[in-house]
N, C-alpha and C positions, 0 to 999 in steps of 0.2 A: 407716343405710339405712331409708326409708320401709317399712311392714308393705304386704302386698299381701290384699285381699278378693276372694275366689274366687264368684260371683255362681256357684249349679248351678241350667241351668235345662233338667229333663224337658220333651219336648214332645211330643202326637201331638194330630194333624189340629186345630192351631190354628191354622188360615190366617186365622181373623176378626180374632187379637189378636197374634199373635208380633210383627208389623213392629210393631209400636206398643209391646207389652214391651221390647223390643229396644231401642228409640226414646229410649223413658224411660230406660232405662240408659244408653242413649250419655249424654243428657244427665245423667245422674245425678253433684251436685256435694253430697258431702256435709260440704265447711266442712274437712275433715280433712287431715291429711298421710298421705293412702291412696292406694295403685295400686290401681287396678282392674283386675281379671280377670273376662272370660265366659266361659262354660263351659256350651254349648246341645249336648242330647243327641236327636236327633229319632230317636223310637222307632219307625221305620221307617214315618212314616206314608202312607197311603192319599188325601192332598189335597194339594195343595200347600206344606205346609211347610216340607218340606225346601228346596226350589229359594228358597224366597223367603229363607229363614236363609240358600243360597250368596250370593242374593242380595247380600243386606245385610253379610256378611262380606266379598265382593268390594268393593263399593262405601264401604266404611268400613277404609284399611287401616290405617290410624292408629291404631285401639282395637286393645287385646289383647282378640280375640275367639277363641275355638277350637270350631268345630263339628264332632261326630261321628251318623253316622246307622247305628245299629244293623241288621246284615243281614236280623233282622226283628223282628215286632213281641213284646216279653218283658213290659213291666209299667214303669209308673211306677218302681219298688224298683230295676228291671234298669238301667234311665237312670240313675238316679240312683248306682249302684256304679259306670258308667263316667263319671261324673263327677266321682266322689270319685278315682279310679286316676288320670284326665285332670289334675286342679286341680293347681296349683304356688302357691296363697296361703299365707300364715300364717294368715289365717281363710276360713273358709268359710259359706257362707248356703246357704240353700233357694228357688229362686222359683220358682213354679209361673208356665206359658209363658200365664196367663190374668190379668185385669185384677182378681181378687180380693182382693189384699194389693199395699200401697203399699210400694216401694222409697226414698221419702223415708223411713222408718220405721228404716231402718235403721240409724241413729245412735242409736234408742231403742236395740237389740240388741247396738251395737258397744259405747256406755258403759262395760259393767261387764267385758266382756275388755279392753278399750283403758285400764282403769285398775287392771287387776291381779287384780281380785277374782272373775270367773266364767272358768269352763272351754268351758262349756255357757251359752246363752241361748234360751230361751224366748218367741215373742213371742203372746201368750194373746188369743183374741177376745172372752175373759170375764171380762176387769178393764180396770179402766181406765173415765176416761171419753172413750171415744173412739167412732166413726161404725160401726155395724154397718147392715146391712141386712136387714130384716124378712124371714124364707124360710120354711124348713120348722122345723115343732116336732119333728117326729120326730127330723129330724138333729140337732138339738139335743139335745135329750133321748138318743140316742143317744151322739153325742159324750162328754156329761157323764158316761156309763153307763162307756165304756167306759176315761172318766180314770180316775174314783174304782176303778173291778175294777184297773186298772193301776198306783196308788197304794198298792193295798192288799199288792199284791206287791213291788212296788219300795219302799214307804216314804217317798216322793217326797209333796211336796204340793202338786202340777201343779192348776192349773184347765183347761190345753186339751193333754192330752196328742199329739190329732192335729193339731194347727194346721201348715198348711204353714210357717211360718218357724222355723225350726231354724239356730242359729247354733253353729259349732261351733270351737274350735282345731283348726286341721285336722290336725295331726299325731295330735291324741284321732280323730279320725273317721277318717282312715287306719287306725287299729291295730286297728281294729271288725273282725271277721271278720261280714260282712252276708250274708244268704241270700235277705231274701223280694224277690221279683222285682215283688210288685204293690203292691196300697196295704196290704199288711201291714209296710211298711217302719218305720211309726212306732213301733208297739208293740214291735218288735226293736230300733229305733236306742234306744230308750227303755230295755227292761228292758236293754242290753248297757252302757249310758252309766252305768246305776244302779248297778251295781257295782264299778265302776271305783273303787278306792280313793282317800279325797282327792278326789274331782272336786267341784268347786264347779258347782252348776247354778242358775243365775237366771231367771225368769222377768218379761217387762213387757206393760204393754198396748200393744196395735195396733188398726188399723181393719181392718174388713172389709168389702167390698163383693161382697159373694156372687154368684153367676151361677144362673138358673133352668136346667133342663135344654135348654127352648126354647135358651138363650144358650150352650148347649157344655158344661154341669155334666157328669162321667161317672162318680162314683162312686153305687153304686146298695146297695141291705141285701145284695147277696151281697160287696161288698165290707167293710161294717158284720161278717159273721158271720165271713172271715177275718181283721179284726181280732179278734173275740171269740177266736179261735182262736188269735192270733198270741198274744195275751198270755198265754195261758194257756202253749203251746207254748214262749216265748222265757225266760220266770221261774218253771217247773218241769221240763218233760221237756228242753230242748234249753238247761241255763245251760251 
């Protein structure tokens, strides 16, 4: 029996880019003897993305598509935990409902579980030589702050501990007991993955094609200062 790839994709008020995530997925052929599973969580948004995701799940009955829209709006973190409950793959991935990370990529992240050797894959904006796009230094410098604090707990030698693409065996990310609702989810799936006895964690490069705020970006420093908090909160007061 073929493995099946469980695609999780959080979304609120992406009406500029879902039809077009979505799109590329349908089309998404990645050379493999993979099923494909989608798995779109619309976090009760306020534009139309909800109806255009009926949309497209109406009009496409042929993909294994499964949409849920949350009764109201919880947090990136809260989508994402009814997606993990939802997904039925042997693996599962991260894609954010925005045009920032390539889904052809994702045979970089399947390699090392499709041959045995990771539990966990990691896809890093900060290795590799692959296409970023020039943004903010602070989020940068940010980001990097809050690998290495996260690192320094876990023992991990992550270069992008926030990076949206997280590949997981899904039966390891079922057994997660997950809490944070927002974008503190990384630094929990992270210190909870790290403990895990035996877990093999791999990391590769990817591209990134980043969005300005003008273009839909919504994580902002009070999101940055719940991550500070989450790591600290996920790998002392709450293991």
């Amino acid at each position: 029996m073929n493995k099946k790839l469980s695609i999780l994709i959080p979304a609120y008020n992406e009406e500029a880019t879902i039809l077009e995530i979505l799109n590329v997925l349908k089309e998404l052929d990645l050379g493999l003897e993979l099923e494909k599973e989608i798995v779109v969580v619309d976090d009760c948004s306020t534009d139309p993305t909800s109806s255009l995701i009926e949309k497209f799940v109406k009009d496409h009955p042929e993909l294994d598509i499964l949409a849920f829209r949350q009764e109201f709006n919880q947090g990136k973190g809260a989508a994402l935990h009814k997606a993990i409950e939802l997904c039925t793959g042997d693996i599962a991935v991260i894609q954010d409902a925005d045009l920032e990370y390539d889904p052809q990529e994702y045979i970089n992240l399947l390699r090392p579980i499709l041959k045995g050797k990771a539990d966990v894959v990691y896809g890093s904006r900060f290795m590799g030589g692959y296409a970023h796009r020039i943004l903010f230094y602070w989020h940068s410098i940010g980001n990097k702050f809050l690998t290495n604090l996260s690192n320094a707990f876990t023992n991990l030698n992550l270069t992008d501990m926030e990076t949206c693409y997280k590949m997981f065996r899904t039966d390891i990310l079922k057994s997660l007991d997950l809490k944070e609702k927002r974008f503190g989810f990384e630094p929990e799936v992270t210190a909870k993955i790290s403990r895990i006895p035996g877990i093999r964690i791999y990391e590769v490069g990817i591209s990134y094609y980043g969005r300005t705020y003008a273009e839909g970006k919504k994580i902002n420093w009070k999101d940055g200062m719940r991550a500070l908090w989450c790591v600290f909160k996920y790998n002392t007061f709450s293991r």
